[in-house]
C-alpha positions in Angstrom: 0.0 0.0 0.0 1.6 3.4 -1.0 -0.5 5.6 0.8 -2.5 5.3 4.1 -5.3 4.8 4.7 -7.5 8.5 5.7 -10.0 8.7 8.0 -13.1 6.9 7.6 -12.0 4.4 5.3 -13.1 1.4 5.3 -11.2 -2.1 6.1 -12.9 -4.9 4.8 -12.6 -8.1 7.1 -13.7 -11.6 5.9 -15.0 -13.5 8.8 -16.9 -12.3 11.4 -16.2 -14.4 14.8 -14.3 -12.5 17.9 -11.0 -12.0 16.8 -13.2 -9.8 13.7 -14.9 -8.1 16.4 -11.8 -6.8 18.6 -10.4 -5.7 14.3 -13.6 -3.8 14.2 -13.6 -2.3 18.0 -9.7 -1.2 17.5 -10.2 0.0 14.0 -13.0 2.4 15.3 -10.8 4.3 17.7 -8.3 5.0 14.8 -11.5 6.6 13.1 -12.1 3.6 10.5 -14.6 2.1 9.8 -15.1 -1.8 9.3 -17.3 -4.5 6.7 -17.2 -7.9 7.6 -17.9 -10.6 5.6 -19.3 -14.0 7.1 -21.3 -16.4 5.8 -22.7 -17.4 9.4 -26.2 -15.4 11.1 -25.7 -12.5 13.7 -21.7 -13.2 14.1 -19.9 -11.4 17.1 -18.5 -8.8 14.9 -21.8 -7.7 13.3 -22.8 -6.1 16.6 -19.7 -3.7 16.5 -19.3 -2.9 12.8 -20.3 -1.0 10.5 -21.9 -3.1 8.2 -22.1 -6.4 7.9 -22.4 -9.0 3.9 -23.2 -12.6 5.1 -22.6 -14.4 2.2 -21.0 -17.5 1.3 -17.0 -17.7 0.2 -17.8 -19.1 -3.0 -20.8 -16.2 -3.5 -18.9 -14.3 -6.4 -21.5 -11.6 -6.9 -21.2 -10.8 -3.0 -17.5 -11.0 -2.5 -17.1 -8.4 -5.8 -19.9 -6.4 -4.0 -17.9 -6.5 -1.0 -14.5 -6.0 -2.3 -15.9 -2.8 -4.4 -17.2 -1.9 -0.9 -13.7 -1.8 0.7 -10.1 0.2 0.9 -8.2 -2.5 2.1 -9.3 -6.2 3.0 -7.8 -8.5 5.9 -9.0 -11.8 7.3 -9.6 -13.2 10.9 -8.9 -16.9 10.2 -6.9 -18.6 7.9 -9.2 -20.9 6.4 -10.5 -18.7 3.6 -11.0 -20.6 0.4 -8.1 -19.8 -2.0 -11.4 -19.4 -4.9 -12.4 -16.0 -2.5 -8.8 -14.3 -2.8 -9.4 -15.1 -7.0 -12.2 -13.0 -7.0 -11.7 -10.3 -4.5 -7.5 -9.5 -4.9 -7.8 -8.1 -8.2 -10.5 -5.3 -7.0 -8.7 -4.7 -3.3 -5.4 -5.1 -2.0 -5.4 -8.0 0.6 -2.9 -8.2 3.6 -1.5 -10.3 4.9 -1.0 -11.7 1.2 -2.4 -14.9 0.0 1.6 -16.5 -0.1 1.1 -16.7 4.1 -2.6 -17.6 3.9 -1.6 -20.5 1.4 1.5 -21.5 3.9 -0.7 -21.8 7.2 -3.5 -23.5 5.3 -1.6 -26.8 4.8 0.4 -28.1 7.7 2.8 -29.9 5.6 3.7 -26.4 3.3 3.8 -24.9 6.4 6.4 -27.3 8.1 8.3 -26.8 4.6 8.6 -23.2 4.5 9.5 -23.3 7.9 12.6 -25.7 7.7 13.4 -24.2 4.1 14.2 -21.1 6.5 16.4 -23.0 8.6 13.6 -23.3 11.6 13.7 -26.6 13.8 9.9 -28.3 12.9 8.8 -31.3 15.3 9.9 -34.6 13.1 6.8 -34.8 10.5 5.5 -37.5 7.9 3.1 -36.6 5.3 0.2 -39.4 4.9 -2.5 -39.4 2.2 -3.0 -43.4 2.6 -3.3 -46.3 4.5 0.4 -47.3 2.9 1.9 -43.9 3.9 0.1 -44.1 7.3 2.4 -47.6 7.9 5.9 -45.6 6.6 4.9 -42.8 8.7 4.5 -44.2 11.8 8.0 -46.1 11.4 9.8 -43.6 10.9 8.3 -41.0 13.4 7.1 -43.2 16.1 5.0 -43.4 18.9 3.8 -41.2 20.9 3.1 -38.9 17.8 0.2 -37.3 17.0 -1.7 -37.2 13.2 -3.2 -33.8 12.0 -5.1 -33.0 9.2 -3.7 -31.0 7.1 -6.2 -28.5 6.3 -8.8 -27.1 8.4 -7.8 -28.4 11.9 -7.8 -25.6 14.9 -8.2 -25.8 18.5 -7.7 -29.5 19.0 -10.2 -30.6 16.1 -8.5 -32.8 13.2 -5.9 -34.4 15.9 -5.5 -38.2 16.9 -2.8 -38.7 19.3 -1.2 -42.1 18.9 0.5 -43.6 22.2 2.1 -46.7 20.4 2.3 -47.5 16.7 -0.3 -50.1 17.0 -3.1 -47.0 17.0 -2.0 -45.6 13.6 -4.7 -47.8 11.6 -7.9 -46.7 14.1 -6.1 -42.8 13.9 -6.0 -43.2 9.9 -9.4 -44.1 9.5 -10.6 -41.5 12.1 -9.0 -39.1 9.3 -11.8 -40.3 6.8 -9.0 -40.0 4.2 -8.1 -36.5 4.9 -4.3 -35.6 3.6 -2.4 -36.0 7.1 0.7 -34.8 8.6 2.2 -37.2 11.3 4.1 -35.4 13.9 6.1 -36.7 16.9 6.3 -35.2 20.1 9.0 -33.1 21.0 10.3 -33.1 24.7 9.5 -29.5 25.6 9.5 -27.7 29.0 6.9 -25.2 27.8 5.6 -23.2 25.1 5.8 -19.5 23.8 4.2 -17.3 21.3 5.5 -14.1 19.6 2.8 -11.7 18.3 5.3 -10.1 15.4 3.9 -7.3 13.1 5.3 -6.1 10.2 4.3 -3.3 8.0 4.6 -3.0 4.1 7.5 -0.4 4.5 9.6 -3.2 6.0 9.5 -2.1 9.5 8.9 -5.1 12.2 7.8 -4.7 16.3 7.3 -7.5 18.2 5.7 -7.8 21.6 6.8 -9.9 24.5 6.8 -13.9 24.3 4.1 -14.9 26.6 4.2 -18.2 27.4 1.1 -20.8 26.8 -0.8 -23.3 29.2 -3.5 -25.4 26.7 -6.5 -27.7 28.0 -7.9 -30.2 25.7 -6.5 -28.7 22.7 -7.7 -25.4 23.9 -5.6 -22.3 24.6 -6.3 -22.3 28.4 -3.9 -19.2 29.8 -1.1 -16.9 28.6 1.4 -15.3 30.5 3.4 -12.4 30.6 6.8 -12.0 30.8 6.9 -15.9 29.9 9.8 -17.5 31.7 12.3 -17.3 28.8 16.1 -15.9 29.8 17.2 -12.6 27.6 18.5 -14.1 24.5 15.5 -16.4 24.5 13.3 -13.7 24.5 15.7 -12.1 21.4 15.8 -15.3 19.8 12.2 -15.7 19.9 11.8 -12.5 17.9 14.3 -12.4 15.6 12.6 -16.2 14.4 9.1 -14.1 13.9 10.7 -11.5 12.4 13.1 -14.1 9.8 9.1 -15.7 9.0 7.5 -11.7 8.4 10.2 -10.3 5.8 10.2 -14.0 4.2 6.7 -13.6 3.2 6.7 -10.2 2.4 4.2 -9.5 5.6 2.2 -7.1 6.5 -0.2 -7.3 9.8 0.4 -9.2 13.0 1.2 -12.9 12.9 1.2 -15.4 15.9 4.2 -17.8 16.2 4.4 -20.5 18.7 7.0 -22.0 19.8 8.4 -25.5 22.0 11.5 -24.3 24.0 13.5 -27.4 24.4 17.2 -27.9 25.9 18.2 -27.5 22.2 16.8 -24.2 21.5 13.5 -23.4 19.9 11.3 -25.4 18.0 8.7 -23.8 15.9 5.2 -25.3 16.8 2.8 -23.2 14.0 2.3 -20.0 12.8 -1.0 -18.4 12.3 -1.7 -15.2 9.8 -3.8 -13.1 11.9 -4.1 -11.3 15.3 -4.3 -14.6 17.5 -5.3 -15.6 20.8 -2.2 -15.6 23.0 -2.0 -11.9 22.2 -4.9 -11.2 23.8 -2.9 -10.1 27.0 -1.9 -7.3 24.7 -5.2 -5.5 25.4 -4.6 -4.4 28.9 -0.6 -4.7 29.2 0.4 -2.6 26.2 -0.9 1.2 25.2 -1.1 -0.6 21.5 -2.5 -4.0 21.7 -2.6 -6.4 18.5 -5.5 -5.5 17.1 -4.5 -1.5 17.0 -1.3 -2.7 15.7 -3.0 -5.0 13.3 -5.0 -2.7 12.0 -2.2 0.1 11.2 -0.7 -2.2 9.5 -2.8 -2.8 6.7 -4.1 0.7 6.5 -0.2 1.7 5.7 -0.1 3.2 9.2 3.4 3.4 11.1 3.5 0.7 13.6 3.6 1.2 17.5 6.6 -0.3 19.8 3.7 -2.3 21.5 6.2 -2.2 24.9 4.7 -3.8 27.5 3.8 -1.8 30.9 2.2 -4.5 33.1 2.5 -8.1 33.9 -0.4 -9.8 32.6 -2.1 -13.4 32.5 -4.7 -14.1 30.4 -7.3 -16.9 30.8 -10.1 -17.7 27.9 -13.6 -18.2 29.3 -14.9 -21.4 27.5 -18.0 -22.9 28.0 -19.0 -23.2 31.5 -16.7 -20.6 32.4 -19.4 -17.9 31.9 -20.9 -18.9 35.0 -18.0 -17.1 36.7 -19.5 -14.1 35.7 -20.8 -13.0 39.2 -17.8 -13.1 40.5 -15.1 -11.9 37.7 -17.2 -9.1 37.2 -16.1 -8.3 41.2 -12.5 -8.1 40.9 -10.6 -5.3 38.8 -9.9 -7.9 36.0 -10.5 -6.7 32.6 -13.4 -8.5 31.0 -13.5 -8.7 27.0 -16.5 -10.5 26.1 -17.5 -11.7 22.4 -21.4 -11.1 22.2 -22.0 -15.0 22.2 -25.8 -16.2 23.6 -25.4 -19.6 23.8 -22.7 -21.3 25.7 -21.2 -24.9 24.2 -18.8 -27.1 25.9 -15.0 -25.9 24.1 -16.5 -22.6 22.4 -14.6 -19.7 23.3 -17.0 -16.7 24.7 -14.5 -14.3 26.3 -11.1 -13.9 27.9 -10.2 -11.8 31.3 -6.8 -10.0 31.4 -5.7 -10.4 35.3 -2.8 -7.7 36.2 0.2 -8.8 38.4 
């Protein structure tokens, strides 16, 4: 983007969920305005932006409505069908670009890119069949755990094998789904780095904060994470190798396994992401500002960190700590969701050391 964006433009976001919502919340403070785009009813971002297309991805009269619509476009999930991008790149600019959307769609192109930078990846397997699914689990072993390739998130699309014996029940579990076998990797914990990079080049970083999961699920994230100084440098400086790689711009989430041998790369997700959530009440520019300047061709913020903060996702049952939580100073950010279901994610609470 050569020039940035004014004041009341518009910043198209395709999906509509919470992470579209704190987009639209942040981008209304910088005096933009947002469209979302989700083909889902009444999605948490609808009730905070401007206006709202629900359509479905492969709705080519509404996404070249939309994109017409628009100054800039930016996503909040990575599963986009590559068929959208065809229609709507060629009327809007798109950022994060569809190279890092393609890369984070596919676990094995992802683990690729990754190690074609030099970046440690958990041993991995590809498996598209029953035969490959026998190789596989030779080679990697047991315990290891099969992923889909496409389309898995919070837990969903993973069988976890505990001997080698389990791979056939795992494989069919899959229902034929292209695979990625991964072993497990003797870790003492796990860190993300919310990186952002803008289209001028220029990369901030916020503090590691380091990752407890439940079931699959992002339980809590923790600021500082216990990482020594160069940790903490070489934690940034592997985000920031992954942004200028791909040409970023926006804010990308990397996680990452510390073992006794240095880092190991875990995933990377293009988009503002949900250990960064801590960002909202530890940092005077929290992701989603800092998301949000970047794809309007805005200069980024340091994103320095001025408190100690742990955040904890409120899933399911959780709400009915409400009462309570809404006694104590904590920062409550809540997503606008009616019904509660067992593993669905309807707010986080910031807690300040």
């Amino acid at each position: 983007m050569n020039n940035p964006l004014p004041q009341g433009a518009t910043i198209g976001i395709l999906g509509g969920g919470q992470l579209g919502r704190m987009l639209s919340v942040a981008a209304s403070r910088l005096g933009l305005n947002t469209h979302i785009f989700e083909p889902g009813a009444n999605p948490p971002a609808g009730q905070v932006a401007q206006w709202v297309t629900m359509a479905s991805y492969d709705d080519g009269e509404a996404l070249r409505a939309f994109a017409q619509s628009v100054d800039v476009i930016t996503y909040e999930f990575e599963n986009i069908p590559m068929s959208a991008l065809d229609i709507i790149e060629d009327i809007c600019p798109i950022h994060p670009g569809r190279q890092a959307l393609a890369v984070s769609q596919d676990r094995l192109s992802e683990k690729e890119f990754l190690t074609g930078l030099g970046l440690k990846v958990a041993p991995y397997a590809d498996v598209t069949n029953a035969e490959q699914a026998d190789v596989a689990v030779a080679r990697i072993g047991a315990p290891s755990i099969l992923k889909t390739r496409c389309m898995g998130y919070d837990g969903k699309g993973q069988m976890r094998l505990k001997q080698a014996s389990d791979m056939p029940a795992a494989w069919q579990a899959m229902a034929g789904s292209a695979s990625v076998l991964e072993g497990f990797i003797d870790f003492s914990h796990e860190v993300s780095v919310i990186a952002a990079r803008a289209s001028d080049g220029q990369v901030a970083c916020f503090d590691p904060g380091e990752n407890v999961h439940r079931d699959g699920i992002l339980h809590t994230t923790t600021v500082p994470a216990n990482l020594t100084t160069s940790q903490r440098m070489d934690a940034v400086l592997i985000a920031a190798k992954i942004l200028n790689k791909l040409n970023y711009v926006g804010i990308m989430g990397v996680e990452l396994f510390v073992t006794a041998d240095g880092f190991i790369v875990n995933e990377i997700a293009p988009r503002v992401h949900n250990s960064g959530h801590w960002t909202q009440n530890g940092c005077d520019i929290c992701q989603f500002e800092q998301h949000i300047r970047a794809v309007a061709g805005w200069p980024l913020g340091d994103g320095v960190r001025h408190s100690d903060i742990r955040m904890e996702n409120l899933i399911g049952d959780d709400m009915d700590r409400l009462p309570e939580l809404r006694k104590t100073n904590a920062a409550l950010h809540l997503y606008g969701k009616l019904e509660v279901k067992p593993g669905r994610k309807m707010g986080h609470v910031n807690f300040r050391s």
